[in-house]
N, CA, C and O atoms as a Maestro MAE file, in Angstrom:
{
 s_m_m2io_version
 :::
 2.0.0
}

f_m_ct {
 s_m_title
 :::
 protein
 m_atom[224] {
  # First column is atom index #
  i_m_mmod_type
  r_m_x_coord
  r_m_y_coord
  r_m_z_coord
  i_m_residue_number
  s_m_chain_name
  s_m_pdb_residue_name
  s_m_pdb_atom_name
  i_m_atomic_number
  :::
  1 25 -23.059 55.139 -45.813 1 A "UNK " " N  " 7
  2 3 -24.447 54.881 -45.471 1 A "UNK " " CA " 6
  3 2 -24.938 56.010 -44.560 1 A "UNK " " C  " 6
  4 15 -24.621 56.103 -43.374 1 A "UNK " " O  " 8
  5 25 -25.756 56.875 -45.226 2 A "UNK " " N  " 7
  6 3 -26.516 57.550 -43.803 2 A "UNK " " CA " 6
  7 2 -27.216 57.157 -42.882 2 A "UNK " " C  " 6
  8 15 -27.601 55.992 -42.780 2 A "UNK " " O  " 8
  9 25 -27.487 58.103 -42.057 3 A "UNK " " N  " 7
  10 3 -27.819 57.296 -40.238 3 A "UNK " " CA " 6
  11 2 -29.129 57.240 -40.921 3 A "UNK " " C  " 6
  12 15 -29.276 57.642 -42.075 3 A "UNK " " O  " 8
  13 25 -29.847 56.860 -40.379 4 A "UNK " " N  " 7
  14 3 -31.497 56.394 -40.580 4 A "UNK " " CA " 6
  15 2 -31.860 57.530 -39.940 4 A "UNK " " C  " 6
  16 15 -32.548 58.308 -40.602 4 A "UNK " " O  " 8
  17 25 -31.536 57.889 -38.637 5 A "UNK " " N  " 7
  18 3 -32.552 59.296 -38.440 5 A "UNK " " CA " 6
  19 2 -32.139 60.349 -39.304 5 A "UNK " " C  " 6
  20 15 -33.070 61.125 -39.525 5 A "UNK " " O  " 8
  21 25 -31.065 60.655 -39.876 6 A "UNK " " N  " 7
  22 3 -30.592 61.590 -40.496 6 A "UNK " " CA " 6
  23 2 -31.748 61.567 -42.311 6 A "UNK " " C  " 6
  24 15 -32.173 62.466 -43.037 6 A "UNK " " O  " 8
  25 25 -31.808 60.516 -42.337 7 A "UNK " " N  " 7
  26 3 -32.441 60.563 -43.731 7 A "UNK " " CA " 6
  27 2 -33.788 60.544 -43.421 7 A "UNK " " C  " 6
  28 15 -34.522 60.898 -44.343 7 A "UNK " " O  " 8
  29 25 -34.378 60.197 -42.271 8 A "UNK " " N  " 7
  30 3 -35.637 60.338 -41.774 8 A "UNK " " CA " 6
  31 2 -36.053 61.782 -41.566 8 A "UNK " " C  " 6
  32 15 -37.148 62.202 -41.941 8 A "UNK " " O  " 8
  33 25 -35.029 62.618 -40.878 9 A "UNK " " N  " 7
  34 3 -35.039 63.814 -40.937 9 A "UNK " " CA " 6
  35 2 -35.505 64.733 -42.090 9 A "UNK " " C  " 6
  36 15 -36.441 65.530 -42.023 9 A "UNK " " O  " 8
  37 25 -34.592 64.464 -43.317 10 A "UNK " " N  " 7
  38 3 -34.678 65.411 -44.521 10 A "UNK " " CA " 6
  39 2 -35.671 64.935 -45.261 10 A "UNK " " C  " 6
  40 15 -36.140 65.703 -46.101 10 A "UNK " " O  " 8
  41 25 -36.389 63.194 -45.109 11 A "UNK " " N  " 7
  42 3 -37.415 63.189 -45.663 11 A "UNK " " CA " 6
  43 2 -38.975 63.692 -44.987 11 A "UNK " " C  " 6
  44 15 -39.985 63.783 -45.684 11 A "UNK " " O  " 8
  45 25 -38.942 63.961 -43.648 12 A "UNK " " N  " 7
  46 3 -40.170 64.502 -42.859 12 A "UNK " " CA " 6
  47 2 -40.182 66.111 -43.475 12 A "UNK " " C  " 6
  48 15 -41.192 66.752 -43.767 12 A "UNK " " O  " 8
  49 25 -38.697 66.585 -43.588 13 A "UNK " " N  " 7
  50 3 -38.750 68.219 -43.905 13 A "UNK " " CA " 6
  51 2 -39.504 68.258 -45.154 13 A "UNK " " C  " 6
  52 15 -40.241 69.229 -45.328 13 A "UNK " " O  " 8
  53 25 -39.434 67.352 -46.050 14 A "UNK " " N  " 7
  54 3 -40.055 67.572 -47.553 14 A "UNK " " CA " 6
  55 2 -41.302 67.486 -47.769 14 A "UNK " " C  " 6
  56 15 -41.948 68.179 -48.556 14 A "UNK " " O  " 8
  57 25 -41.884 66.224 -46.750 15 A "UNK " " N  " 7
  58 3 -43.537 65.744 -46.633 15 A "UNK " " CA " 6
  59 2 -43.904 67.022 -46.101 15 A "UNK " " C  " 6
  60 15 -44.520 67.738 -46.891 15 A "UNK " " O  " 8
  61 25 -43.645 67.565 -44.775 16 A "UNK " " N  " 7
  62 3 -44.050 67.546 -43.400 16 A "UNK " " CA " 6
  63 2 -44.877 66.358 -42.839 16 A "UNK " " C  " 6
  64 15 -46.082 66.351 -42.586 16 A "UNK " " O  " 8
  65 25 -44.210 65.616 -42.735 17 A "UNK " " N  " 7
  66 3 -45.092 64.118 -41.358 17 A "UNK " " CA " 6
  67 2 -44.190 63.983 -40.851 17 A "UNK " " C  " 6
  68 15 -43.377 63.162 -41.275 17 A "UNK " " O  " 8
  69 25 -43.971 64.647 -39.851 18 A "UNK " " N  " 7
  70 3 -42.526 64.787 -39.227 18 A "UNK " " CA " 6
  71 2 -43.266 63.135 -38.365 18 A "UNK " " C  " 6
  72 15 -42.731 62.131 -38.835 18 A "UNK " " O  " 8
  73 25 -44.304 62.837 -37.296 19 A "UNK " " N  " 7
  74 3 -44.798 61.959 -36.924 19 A "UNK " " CA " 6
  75 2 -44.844 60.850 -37.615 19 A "UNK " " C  " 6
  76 15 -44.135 60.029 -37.033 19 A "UNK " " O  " 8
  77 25 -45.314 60.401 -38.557 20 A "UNK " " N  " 7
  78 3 -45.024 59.217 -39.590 20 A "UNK " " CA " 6
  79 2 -43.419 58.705 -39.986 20 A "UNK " " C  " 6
  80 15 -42.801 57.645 -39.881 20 A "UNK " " O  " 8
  81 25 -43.167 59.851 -40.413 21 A "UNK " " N  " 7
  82 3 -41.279 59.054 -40.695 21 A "UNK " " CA " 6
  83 2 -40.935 58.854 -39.645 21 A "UNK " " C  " 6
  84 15 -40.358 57.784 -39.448 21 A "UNK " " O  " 8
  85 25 -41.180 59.996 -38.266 22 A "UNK " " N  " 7
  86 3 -40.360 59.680 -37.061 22 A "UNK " " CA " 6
  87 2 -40.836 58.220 -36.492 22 A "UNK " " C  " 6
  88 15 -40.143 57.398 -35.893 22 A "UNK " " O  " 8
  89 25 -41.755 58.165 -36.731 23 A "UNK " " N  " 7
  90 3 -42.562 56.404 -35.993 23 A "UNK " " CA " 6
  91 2 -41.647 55.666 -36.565 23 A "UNK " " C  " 6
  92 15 -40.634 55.364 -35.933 23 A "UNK " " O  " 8
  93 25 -41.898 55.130 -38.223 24 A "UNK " " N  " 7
  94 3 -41.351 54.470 -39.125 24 A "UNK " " CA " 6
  95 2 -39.367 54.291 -38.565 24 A "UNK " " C  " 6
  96 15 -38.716 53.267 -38.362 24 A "UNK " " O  " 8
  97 25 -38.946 55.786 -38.477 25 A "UNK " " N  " 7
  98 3 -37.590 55.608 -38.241 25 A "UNK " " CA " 6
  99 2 -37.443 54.938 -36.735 25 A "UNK " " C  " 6
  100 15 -36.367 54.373 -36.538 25 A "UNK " " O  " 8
  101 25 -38.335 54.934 -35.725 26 A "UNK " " N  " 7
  102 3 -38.221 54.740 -34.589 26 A "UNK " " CA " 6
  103 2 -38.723 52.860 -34.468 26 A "UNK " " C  " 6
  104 15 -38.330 52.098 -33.585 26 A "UNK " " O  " 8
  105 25 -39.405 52.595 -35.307 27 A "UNK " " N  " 7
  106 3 -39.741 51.238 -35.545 27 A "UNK " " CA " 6
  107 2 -38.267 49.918 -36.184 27 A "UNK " " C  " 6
  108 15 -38.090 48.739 -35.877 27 A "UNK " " O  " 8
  109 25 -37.474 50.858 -37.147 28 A "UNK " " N  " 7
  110 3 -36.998 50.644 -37.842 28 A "UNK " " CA " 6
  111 2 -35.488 50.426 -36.367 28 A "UNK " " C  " 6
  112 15 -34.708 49.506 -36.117 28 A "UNK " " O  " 8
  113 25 -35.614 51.164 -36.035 29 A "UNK " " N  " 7
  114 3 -34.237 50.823 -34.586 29 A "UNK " " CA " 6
  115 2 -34.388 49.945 -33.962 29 A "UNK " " C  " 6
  116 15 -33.528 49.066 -33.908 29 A "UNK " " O  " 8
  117 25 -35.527 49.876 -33.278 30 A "UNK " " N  " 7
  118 3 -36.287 48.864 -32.414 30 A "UNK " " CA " 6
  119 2 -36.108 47.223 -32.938 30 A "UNK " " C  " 6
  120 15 -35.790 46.297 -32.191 30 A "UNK " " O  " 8
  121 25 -36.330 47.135 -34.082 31 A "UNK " " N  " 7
  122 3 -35.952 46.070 -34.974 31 A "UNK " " CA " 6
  123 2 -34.555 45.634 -35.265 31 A "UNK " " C  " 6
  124 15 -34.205 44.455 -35.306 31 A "UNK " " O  " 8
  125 25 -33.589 46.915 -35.514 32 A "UNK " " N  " 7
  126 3 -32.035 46.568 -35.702 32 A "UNK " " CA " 6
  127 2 -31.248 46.371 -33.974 32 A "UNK " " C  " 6
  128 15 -30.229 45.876 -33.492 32 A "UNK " " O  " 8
  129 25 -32.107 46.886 -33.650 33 A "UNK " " N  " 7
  130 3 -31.961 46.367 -31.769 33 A "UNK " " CA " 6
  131 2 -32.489 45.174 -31.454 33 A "UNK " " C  " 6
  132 15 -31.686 44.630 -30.696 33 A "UNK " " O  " 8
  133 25 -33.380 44.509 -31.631 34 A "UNK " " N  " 7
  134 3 -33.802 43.366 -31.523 34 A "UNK " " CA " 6
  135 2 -33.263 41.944 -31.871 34 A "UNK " " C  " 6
  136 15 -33.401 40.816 -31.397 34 A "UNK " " O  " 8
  137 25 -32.570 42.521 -32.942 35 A "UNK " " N  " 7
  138 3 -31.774 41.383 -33.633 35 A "UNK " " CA " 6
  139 2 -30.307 41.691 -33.466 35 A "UNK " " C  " 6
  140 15 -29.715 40.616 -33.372 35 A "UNK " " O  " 8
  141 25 -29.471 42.710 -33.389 36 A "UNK " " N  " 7
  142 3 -28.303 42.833 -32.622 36 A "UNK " " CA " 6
  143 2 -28.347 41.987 -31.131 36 A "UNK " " C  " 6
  144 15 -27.463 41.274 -30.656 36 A "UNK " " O  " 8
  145 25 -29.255 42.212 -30.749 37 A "UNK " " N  " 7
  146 3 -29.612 41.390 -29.390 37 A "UNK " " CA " 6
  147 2 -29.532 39.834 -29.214 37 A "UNK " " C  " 6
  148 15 -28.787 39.164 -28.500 37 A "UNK " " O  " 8
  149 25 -30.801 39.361 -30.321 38 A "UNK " " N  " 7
  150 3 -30.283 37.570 -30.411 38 A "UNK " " CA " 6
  151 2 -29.215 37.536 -30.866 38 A "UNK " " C  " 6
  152 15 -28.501 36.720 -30.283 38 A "UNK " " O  " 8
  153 25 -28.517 38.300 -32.041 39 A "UNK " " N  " 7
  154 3 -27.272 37.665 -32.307 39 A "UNK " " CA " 6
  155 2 -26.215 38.046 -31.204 39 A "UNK " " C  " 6
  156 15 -25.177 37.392 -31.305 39 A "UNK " " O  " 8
  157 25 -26.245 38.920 -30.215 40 A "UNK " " N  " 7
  158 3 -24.972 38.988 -29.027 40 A "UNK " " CA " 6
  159 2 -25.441 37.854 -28.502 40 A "UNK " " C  " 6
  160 15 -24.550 37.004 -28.529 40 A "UNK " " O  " 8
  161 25 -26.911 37.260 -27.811 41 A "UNK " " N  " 7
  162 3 -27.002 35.877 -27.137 41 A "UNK " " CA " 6
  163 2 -26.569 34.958 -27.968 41 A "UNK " " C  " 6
  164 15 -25.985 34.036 -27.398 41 A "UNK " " O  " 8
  165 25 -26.649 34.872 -29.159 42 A "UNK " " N  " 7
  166 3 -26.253 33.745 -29.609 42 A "UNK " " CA " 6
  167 2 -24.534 33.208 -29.683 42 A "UNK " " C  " 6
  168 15 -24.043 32.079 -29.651 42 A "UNK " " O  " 8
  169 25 -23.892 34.646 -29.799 43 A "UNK " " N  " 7
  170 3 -22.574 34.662 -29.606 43 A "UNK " " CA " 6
  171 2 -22.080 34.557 -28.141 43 A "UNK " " C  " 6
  172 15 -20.861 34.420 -28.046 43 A "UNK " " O  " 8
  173 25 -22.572 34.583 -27.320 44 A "UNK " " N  " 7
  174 3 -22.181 34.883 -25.657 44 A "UNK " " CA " 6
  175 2 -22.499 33.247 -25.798 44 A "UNK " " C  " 6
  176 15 -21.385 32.778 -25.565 44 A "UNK " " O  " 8
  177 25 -23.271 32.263 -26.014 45 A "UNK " " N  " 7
  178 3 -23.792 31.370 -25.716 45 A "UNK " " CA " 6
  179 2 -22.721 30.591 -26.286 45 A "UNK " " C  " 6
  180 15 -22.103 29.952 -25.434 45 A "UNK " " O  " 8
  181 25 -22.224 30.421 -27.745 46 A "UNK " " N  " 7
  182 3 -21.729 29.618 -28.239 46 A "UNK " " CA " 6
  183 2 -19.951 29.960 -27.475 46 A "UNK " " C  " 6
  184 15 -19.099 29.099 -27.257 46 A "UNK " " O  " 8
  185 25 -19.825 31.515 -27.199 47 A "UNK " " N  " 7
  186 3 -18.329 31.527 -26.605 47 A "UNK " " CA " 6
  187 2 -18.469 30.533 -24.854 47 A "UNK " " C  " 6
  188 15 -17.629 29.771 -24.375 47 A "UNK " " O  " 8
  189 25 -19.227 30.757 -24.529 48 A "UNK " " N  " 7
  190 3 -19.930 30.199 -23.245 48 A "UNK " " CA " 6
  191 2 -19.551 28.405 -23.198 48 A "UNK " " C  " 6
  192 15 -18.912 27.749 -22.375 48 A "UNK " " O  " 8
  193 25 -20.185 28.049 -24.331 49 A "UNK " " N  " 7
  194 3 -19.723 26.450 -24.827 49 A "UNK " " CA " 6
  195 2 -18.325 26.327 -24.832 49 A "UNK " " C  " 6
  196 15 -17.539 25.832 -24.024 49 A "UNK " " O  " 8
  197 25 -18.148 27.023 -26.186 50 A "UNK " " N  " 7
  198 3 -16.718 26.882 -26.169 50 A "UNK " " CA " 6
  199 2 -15.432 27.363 -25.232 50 A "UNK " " C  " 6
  200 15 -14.360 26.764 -25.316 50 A "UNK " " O  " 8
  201 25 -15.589 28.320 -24.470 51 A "UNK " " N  " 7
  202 3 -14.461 28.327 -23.266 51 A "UNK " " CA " 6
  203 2 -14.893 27.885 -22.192 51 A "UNK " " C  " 6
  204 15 -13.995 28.114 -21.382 51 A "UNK " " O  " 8
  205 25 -15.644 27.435 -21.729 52 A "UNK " " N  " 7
  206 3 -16.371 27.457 -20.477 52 A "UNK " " CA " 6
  207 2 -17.685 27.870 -19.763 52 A "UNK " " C  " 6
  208 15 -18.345 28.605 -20.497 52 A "UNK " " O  " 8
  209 25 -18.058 27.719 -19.003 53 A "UNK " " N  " 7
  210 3 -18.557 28.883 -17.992 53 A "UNK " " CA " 6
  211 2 -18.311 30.041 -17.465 53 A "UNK " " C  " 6
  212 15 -19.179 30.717 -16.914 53 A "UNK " " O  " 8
  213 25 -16.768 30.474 -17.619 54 A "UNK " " N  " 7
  214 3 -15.980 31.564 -17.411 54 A "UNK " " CA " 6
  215 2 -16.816 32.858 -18.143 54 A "UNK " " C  " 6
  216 15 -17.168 33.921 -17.630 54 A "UNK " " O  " 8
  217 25 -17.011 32.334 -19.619 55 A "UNK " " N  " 7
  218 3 -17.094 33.571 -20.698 55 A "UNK " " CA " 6
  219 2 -18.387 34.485 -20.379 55 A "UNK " " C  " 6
  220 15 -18.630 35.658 -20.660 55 A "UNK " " O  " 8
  221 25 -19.488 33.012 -19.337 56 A "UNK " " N  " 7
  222 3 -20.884 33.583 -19.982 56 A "UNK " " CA " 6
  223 2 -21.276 34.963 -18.745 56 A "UNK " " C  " 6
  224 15 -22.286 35.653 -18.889 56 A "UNK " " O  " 8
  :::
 }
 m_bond[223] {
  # First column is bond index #
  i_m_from
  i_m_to
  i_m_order
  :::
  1 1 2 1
  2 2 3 1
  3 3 4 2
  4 3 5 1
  5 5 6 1
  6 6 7 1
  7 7 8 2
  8 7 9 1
  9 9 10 1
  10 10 11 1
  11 11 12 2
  12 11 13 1
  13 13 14 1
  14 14 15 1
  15 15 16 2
  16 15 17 1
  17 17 18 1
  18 18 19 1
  19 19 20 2
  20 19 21 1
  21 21 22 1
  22 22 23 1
  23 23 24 2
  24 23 25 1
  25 25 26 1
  26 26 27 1
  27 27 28 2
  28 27 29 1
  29 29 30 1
  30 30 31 1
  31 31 32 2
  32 31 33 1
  33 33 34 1
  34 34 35 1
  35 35 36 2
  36 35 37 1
  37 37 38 1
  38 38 39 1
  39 39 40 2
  40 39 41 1
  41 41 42 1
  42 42 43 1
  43 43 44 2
  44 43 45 1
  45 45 46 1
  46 46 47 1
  47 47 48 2
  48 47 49 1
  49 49 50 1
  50 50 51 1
  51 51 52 2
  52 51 53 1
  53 53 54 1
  54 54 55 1
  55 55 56 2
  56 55 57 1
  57 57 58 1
  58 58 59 1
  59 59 60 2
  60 59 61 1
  61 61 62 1
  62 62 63 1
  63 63 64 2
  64 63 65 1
  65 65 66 1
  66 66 67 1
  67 67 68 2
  68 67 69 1
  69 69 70 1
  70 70 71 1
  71 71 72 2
  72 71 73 1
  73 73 74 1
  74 74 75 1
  75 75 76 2
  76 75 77 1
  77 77 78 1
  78 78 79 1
  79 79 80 2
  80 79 81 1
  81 81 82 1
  82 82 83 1
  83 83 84 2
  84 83 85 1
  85 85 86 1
  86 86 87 1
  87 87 88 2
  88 87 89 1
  89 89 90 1
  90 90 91 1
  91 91 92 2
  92 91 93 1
  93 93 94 1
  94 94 95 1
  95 95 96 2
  96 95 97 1
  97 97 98 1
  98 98 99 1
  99 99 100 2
  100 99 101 1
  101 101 102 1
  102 102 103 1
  103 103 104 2
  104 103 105 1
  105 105 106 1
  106 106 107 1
  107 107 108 2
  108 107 109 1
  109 109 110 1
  110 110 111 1
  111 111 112 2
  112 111 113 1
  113 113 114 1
  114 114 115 1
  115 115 116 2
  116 115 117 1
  117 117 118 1
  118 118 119 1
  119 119 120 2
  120 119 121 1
  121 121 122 1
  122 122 123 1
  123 123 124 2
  124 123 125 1
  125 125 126 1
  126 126 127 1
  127 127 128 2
  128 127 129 1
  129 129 130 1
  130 130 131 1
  131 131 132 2
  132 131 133 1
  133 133 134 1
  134 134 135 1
  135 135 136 2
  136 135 137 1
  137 137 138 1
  138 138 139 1
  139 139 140 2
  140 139 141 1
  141 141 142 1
  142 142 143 1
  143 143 144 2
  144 143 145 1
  145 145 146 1
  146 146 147 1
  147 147 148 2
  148 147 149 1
  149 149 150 1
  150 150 151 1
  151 151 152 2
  152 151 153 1
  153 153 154 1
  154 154 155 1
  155 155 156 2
  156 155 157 1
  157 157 158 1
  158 158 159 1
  159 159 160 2
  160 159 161 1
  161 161 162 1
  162 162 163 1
  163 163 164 2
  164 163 165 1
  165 165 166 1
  166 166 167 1
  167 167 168 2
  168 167 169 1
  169 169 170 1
  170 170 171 1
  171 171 172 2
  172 171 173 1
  173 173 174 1
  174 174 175 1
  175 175 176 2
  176 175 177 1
  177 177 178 1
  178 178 179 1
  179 179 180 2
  180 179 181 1
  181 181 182 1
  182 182 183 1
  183 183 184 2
  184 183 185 1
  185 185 186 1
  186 186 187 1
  187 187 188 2
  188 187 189 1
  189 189 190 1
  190 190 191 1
  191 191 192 2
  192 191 193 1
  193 193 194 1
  194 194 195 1
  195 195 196 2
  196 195 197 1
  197 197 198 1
  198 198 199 1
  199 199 200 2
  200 199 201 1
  201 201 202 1
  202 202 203 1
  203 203 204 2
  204 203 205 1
  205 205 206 1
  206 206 207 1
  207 207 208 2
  208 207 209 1
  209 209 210 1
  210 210 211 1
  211 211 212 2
  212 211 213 1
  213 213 214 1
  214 214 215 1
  215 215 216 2
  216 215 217 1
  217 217 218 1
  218 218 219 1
  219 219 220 2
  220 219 221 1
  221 221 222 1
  222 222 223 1
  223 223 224 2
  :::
 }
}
């Protein structure tokens, strides 16, 4: 799988909108960060239940 900026890259070189893909690619993180995020709370929470108070 290529990195997302990496293919964001070679597709701005072909348009030139280096600004448009870069937004798009920069939107596109923000989002796979967002949801990496609830799912670590959701996992910290349920290890939290299940061992204790220790985990959280």
């Amino acid at each position: 799988m290529t990195e997302i900026f990496g293919a964001g890259k070679l597709l701005a070189t072909e348009n030139f909108e280096y600004f448009d893909v870069y937004l798009v690619v920069g939107i596109w993180y923000v989002i796979m960060i967002y949801a990496y995020t609830l799912l670590q709370k959701l996992l910290e929470k349920r290890l939290a239940r299940r061992f204790g108070e220790e985990a959280a």
